[in-house]
KEKE-3310 file (N, C-alpha, C; in steps of 0.2 Angstrom, whole numbers, plus 5000, padded with zeros to 4 digits):
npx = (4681:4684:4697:4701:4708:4717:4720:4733:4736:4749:4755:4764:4777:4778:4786:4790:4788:4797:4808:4808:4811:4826:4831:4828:4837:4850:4851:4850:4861:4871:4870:4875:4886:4893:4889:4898:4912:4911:4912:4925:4933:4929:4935:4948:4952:4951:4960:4972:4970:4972:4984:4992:4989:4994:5007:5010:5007:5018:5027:5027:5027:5041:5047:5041:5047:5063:5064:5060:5071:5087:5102:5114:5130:5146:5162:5175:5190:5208:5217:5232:5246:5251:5262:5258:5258:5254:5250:5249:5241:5244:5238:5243:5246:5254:5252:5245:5229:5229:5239:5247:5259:5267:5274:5284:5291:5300:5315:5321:5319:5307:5306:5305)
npy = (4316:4332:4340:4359:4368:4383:4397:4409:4424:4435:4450:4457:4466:4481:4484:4496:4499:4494:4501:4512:4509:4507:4519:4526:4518:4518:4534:4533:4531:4535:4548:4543:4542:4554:4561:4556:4557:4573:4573:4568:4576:4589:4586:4584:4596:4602:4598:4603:4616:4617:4613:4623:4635:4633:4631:4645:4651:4646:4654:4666:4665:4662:4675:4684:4679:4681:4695:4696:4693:4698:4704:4695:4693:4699:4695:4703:4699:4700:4701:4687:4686:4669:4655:4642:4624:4612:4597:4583:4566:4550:4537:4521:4520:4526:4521:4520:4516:4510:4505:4506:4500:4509:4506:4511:4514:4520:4525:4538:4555:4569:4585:4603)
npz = (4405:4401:4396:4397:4388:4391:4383:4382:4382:4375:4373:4360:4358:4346:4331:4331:4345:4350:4343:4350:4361:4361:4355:4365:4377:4370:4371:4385:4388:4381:4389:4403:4397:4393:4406:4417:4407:4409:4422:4425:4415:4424:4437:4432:4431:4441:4450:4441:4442:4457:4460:4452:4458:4472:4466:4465:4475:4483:4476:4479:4493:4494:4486:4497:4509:4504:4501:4517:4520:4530:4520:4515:4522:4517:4511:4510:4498:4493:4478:4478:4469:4465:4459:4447:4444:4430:4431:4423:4424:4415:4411:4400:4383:4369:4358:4341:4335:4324:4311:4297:4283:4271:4255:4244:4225:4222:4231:4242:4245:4246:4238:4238)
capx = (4684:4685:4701:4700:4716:4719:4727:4736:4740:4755:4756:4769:4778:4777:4793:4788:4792:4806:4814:4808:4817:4832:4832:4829:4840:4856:4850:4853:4869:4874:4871:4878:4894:4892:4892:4906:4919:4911:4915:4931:4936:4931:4940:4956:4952:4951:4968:4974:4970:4974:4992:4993:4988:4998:5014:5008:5007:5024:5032:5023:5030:5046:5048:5041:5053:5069:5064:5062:5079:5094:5106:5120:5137:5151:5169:5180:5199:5212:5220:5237:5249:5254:5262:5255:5262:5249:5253:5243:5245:5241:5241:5242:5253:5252:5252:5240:5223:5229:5245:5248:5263:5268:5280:5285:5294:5308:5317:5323:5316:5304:5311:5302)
capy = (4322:4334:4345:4366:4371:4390:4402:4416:4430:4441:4457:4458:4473:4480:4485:4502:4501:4492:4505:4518:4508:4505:4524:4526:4515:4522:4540:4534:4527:4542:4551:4543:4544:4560:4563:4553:4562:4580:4573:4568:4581:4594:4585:4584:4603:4605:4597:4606:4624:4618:4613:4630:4640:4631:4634:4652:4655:4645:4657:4673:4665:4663:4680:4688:4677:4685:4702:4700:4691:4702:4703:4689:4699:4697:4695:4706:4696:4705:4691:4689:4681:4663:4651:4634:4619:4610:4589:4579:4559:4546:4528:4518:4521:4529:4518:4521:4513:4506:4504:4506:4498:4509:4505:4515:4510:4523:4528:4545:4560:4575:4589:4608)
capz = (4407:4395:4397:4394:4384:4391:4377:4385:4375:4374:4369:4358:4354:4339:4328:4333:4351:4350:4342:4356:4367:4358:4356:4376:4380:4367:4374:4391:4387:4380:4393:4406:4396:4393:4410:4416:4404:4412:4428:4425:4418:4429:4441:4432:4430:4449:4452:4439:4447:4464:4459:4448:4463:4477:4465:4465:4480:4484:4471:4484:4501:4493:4487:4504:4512:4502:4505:4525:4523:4529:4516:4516:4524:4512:4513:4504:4496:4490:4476:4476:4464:4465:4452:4447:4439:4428:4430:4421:4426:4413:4411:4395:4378:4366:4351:4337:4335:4318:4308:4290:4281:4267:4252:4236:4219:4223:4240:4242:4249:4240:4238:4240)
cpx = (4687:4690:4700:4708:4714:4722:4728:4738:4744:4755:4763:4770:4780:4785:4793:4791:4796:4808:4813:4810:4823:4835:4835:4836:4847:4857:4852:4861:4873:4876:4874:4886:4896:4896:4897:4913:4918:4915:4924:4935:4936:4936:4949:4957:4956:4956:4972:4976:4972:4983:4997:4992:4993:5008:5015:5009:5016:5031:5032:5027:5038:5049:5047:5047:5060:5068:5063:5068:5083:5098:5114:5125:5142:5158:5173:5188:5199:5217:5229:5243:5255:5257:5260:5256:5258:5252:5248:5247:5241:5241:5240:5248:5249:5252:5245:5235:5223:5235:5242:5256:5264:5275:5280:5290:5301:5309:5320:5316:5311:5306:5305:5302)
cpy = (4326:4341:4353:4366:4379:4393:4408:4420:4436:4444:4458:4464:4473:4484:4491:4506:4498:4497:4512:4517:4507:4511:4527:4522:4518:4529:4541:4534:4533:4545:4550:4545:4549:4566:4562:4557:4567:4578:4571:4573:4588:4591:4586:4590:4605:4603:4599:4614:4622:4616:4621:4635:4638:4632:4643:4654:4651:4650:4664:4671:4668:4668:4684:4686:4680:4693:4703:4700:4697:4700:4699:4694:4695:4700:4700:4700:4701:4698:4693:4685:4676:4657:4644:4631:4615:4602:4588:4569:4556:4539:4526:4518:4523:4527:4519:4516:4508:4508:4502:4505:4502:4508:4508:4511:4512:4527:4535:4551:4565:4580:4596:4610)
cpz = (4402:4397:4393:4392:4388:4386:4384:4378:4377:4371:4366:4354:4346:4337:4331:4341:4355:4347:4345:4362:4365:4360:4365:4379:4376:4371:4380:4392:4386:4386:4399:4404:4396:4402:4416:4415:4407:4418:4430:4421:4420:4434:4441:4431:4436:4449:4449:4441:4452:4464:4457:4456:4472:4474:4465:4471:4484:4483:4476:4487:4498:4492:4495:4507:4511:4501:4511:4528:4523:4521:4517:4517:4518:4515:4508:4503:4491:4487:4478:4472:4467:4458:4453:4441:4436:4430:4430:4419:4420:4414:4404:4390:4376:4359:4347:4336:4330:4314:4301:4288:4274:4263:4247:4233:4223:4230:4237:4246:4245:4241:4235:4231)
residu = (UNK:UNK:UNK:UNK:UNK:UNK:UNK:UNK:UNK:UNK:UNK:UNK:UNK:UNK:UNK:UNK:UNK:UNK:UNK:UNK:UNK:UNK:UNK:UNK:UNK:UNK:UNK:UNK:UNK:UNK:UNK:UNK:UNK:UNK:UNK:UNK:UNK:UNK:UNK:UNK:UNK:UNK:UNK:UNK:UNK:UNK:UNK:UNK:UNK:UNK:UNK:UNK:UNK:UNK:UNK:UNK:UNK:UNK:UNK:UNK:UNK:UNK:UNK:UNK:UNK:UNK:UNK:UNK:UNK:UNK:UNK:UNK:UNK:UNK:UNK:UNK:UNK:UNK:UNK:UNK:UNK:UNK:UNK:UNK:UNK:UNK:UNK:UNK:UNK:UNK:UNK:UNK:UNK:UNK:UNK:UNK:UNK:UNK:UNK:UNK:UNK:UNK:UNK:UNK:UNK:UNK:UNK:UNK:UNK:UNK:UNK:UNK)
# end
């Protein structure tokens, strides 16, 4: 019995299109990133504006609102004069943070 060997043969790609998919596949890459980063930051765009325009229109109410308000009634005083005695309480002493011992040759006093 005399066995058949089969060959098979693979086409093997050539240097050529290996680097038209390397390209392809980098290009893809790209792109996704690409649009990724677009989409994030349109987004932080959108929250952007929708916070700038919610404080916008907060800044609107609020005006409307202080112009349909009445105007707060006010008290008139008339002063009139009282005396007042300051007292200030402490606790502690009063001794100095640091002491110096000085001496001279000669005693006596200086004189103007």
């Amino acid at each position: 019995m005399a066995s058949r060997l089969q060959l098979v043969s693979f086409d093997m790609p050539t240097i050529d299109e290996i680097e038209i998919a390397s390209r392809r596949r980098t290009l893809w890459i790209a792109r996704t990133v690409a649009l990724a980063v677009s989409a994030g930051m349109a987004a932080w765009l959108g929250v952007r504006v929708k916070a700038a325009s919610a404080a916008r229109h907060a800044i609107r109410d609020e005006a409307e609102s202080a112009k349909a308000a009445p105007p707060a009634s006010a008290r008139v005083v008339h002063p009139e004069p009282d005396t007042w005695e300051a007292v200030v309480a402490i606790e502690g002493s009063l001794l100095p943070a640091r002491e110096a011992d000085l001496g001279f040759r000669a005693g006596g006093r200086l004189g103007a």
